[in-house]
ZADOSE-430046 format. One record per residue (C-alpha): residue number from 0; residue in one letter; x, y, z. Coordinates in Angstrom, 1 decimal, padded with zeros to 4 digits, always signed. Layout:
N
[NUM, 'A', [X, Y, Z]]
...
REM end
This chain:
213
[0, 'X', [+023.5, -013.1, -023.8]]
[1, 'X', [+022.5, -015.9, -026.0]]
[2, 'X', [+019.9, -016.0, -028.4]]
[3, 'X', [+018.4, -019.2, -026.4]]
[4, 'X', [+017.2, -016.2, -023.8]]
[5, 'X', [+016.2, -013.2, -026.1]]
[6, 'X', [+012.5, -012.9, -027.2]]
[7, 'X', [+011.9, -014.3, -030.9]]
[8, 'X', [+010.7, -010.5, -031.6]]
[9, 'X', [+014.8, -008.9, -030.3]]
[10, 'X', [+016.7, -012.1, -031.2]]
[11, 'X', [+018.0, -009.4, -034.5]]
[12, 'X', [+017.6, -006.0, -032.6]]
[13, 'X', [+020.8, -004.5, -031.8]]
[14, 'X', [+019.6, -003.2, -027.9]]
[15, 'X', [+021.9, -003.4, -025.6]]
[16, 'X', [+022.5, -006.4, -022.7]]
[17, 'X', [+020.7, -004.2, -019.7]]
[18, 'X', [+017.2, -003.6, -021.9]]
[19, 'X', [+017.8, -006.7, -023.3]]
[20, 'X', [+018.1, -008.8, -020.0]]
[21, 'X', [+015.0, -006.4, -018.5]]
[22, 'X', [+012.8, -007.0, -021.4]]
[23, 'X', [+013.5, -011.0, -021.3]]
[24, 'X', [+012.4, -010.9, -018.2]]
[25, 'X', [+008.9, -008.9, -017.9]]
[26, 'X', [+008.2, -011.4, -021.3]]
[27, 'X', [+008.8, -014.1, -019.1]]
[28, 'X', [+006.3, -012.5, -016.3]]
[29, 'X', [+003.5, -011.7, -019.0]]
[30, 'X', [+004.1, -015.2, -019.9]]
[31, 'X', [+003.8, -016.6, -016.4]]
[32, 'X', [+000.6, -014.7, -015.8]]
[33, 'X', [-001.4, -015.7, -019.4]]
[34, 'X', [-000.4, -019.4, -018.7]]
[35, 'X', [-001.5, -019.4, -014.8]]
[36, 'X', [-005.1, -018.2, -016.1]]
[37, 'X', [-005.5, -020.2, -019.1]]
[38, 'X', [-004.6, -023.6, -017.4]]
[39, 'X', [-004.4, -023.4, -013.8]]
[40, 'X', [-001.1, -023.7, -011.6]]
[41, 'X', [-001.7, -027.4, -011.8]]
[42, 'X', [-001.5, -027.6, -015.7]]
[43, 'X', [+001.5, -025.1, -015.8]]
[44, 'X', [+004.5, -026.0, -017.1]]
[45, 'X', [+007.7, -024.1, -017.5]]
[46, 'X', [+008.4, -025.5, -021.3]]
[47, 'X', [+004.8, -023.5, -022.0]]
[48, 'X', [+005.7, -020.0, -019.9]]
[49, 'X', [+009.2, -020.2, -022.5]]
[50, 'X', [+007.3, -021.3, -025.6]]
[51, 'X', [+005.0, -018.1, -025.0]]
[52, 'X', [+008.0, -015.8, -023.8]]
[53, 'X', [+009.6, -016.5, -026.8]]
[54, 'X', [+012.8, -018.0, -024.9]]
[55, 'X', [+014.5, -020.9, -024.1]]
[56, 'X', [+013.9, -022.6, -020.8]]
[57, 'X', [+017.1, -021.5, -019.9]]
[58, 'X', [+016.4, -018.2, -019.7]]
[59, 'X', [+013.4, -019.3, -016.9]]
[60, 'X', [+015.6, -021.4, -014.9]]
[61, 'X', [+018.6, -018.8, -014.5]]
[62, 'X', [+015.3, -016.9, -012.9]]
[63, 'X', [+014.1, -019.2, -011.1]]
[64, 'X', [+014.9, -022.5, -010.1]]
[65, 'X', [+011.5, -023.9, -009.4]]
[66, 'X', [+008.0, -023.8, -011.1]]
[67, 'X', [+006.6, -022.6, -007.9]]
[68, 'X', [+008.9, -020.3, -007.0]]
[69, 'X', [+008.4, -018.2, -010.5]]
[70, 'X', [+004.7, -018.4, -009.7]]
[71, 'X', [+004.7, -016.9, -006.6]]
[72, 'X', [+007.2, -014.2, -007.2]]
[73, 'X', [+005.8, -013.0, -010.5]]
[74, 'X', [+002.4, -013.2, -008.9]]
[75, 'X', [+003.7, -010.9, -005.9]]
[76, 'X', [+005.5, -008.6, -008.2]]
[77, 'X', [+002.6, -008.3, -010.0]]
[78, 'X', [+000.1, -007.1, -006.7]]
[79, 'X', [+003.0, -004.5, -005.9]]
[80, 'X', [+002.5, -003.2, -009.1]]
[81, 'X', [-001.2, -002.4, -008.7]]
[82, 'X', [-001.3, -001.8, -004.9]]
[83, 'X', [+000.1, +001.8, -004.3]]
[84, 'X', [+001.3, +003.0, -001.1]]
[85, 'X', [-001.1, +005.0, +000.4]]
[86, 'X', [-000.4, +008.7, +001.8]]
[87, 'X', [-003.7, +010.5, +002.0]]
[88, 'X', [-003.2, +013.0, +005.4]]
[89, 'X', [-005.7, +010.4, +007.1]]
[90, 'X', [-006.5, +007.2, +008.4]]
[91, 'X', [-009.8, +006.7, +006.9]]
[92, 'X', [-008.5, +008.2, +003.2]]
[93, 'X', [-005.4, +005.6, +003.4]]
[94, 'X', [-007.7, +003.0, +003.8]]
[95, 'X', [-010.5, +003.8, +000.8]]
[96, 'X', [-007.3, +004.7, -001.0]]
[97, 'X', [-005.8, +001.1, -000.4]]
[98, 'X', [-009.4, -000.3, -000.7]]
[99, 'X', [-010.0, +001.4, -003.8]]
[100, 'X', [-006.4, -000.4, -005.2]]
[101, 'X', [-007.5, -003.6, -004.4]]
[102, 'X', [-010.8, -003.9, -005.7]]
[103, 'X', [-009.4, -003.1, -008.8]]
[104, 'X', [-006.7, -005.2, -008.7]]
[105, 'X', [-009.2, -008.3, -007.8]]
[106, 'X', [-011.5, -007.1, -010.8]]
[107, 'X', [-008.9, -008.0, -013.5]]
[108, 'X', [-009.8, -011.0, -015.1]]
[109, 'X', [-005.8, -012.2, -014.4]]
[110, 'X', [-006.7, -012.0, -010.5]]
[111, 'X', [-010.1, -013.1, -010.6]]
[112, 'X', [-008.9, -016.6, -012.3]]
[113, 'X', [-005.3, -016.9, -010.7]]
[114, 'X', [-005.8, -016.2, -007.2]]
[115, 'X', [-008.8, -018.8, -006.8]]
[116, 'X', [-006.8, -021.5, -008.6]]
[117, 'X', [-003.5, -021.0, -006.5]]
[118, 'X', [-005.9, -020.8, -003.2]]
[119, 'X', [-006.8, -024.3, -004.6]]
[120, 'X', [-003.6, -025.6, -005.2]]
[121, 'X', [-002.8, -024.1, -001.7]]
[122, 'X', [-005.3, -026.3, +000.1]]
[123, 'X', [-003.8, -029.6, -001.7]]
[124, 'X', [-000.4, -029.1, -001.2]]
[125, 'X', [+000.8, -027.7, +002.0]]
[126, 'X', [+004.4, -026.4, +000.2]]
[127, 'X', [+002.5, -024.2, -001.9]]
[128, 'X', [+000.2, -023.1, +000.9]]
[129, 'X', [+003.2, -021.9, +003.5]]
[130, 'X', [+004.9, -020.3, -000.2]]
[131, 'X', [+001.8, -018.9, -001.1]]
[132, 'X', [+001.1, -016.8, +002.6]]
[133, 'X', [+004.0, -016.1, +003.2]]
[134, 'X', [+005.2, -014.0, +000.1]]
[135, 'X', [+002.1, -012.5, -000.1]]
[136, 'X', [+001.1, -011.6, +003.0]]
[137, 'X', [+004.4, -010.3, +003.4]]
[138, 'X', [+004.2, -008.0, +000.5]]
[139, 'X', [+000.7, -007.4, +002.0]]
[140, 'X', [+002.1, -006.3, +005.4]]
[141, 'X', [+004.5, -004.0, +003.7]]
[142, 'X', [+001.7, -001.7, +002.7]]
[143, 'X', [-000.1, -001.9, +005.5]]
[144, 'X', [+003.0, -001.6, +007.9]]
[145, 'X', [+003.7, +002.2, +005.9]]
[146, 'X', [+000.1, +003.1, +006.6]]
[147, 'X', [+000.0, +002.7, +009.8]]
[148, 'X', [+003.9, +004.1, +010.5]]
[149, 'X', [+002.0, +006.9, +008.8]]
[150, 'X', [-000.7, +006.9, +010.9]]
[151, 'X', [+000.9, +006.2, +014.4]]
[152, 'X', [+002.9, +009.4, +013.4]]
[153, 'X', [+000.1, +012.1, +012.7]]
[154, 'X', [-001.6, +010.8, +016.1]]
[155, 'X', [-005.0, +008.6, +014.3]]
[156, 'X', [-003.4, +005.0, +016.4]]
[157, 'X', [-000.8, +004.4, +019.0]]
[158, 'X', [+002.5, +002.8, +018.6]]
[159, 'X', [+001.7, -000.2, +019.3]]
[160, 'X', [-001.2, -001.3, +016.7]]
[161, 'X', [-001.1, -004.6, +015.0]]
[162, 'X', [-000.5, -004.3, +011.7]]
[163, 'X', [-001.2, -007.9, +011.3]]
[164, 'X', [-005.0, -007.5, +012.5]]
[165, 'X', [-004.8, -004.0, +010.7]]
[166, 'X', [-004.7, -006.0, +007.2]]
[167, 'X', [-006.9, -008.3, +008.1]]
[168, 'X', [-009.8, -005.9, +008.9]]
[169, 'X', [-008.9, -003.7, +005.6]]
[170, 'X', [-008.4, -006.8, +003.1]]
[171, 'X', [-010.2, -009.7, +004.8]]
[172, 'X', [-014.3, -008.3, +004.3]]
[173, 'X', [-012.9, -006.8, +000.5]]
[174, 'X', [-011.8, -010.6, -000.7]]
[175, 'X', [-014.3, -012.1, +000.9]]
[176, 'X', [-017.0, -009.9, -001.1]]
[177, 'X', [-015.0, -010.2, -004.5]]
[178, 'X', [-013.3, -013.9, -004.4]]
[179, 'X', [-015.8, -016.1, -002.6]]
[180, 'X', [-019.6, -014.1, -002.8]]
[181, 'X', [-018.6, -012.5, -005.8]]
[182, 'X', [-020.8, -009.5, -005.3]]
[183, 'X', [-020.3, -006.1, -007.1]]
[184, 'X', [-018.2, -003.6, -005.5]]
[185, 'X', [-019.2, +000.0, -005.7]]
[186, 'X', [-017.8, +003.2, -004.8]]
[187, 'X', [-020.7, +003.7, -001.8]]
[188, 'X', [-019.8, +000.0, -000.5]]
[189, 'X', [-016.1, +000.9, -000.7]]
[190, 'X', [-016.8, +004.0, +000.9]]
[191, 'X', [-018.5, +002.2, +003.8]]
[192, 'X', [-016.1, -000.5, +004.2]]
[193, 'X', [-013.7, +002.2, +004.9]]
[194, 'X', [-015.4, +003.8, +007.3]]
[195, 'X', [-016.2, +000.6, +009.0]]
[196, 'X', [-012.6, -000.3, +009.5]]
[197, 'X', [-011.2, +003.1, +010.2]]
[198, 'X', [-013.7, +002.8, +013.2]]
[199, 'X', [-012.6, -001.2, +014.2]]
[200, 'X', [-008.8, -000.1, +013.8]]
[201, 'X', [-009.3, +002.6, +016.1]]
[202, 'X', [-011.7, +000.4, +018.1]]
[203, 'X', [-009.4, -002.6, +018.5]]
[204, 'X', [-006.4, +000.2, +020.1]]
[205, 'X', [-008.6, +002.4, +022.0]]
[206, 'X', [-009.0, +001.4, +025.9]]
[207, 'X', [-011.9, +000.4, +027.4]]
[208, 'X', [-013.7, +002.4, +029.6]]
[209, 'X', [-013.9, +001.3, +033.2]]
[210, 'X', [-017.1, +002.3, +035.5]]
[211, 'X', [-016.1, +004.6, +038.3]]
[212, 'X', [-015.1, +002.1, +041.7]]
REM end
């Protein structure tokens, strides 16, 4: 590997290639993530993510081969990190479990500046919009699509739920309290939310019930 790509701090260590190569790379992440809430995707450039890796541009491009495509995947990466995959026993203890995940997640002070920002840049530019939903709500629907496989299995809702409209009632009340009303979240409102959609989940699959003809 050339010393263009290796962090100013291991340009002299002997480590081998494989650490090396791994190490480069979460540098660049941190990098991408400090930059994105200091100045905004808009002000982002990837001369400054390299300059605060501690690499050469290079070393960014043979990454990624566009500005927005780092942003979004290190951002992704980053919410898989923090958003576990919930195995509880139960529907309802999935869900606080899950819920519990992403208020924290939200809370950081990374999230609570980035996500905002790239909404922002999403409703200017419709690239970064249909990028932006895409990767995350599939890495979104992931988690959700394991919770209710898990769910459908031990009997809580039928084959057929929508794990689309499954994420949506889980995530959608959560980012609206944190993101746009920016209210506190505590364990008894957590606690309630799950409740609440544990009951529309099972609500939205359970039949309706017909008067006697």
């Amino acid at each position: 590997m050339a010393d263009a790509e290796k962090p100013r701090s291991e340009r002299r260590a002997p480590a081998g290639a494989a650490v090396l190569q791994k190490d480069v790379t979460l540098a660049i992440q941190a990098a991408v993530l400090t930059e994105l809430a200091k100045h905004g995707y808009g002000r982002l450039s990837i001369e400054a993510v390299a300059r605060r890796a501690g690499v050469g541009k290079t070393a960014v491009y043979r990454r990624w081969s566009s500005k927005l495509q780092m942003v979004v995947e290190v951002v992704s990466a980053a919410a898989v990190k923090v958003m576990p995959v919930p195995d509880t026993g139960t529907l309802s203890g999935d869900i606080r479990e899950l819920l519990d995940a992403g208020a924290e997640a939200m809370r950081h002070p990374l999230a609570s500046q980035i996500v905002p920002d790239l909404l922002a840049e999403a409703a200017r530019n419709p690239d970064i919009a249909e990028t932006l939903e895409n990767t995350l709500r599939e890495t979104q629907q992931g988690l959700s699509a394991v919770m209710i496989k898990n769910a459908v299995e031990r009997g809580d809702l039928p084959p057929d739920t929508d794990v689309e409209l499954a994420l949506d009632m889980v995530f959608g009340p959560l980012y609206w309290r944190v993101a746009v009303t920016r209210r506190p979240v505590s364990d008894s409102y957590l606690d309630r939310l799950a409740e609440g959609a544990t009951a529309a989940l099972i609500g939205a699959h359970t039949p309706e019930e017909r008067p006697a003809g």
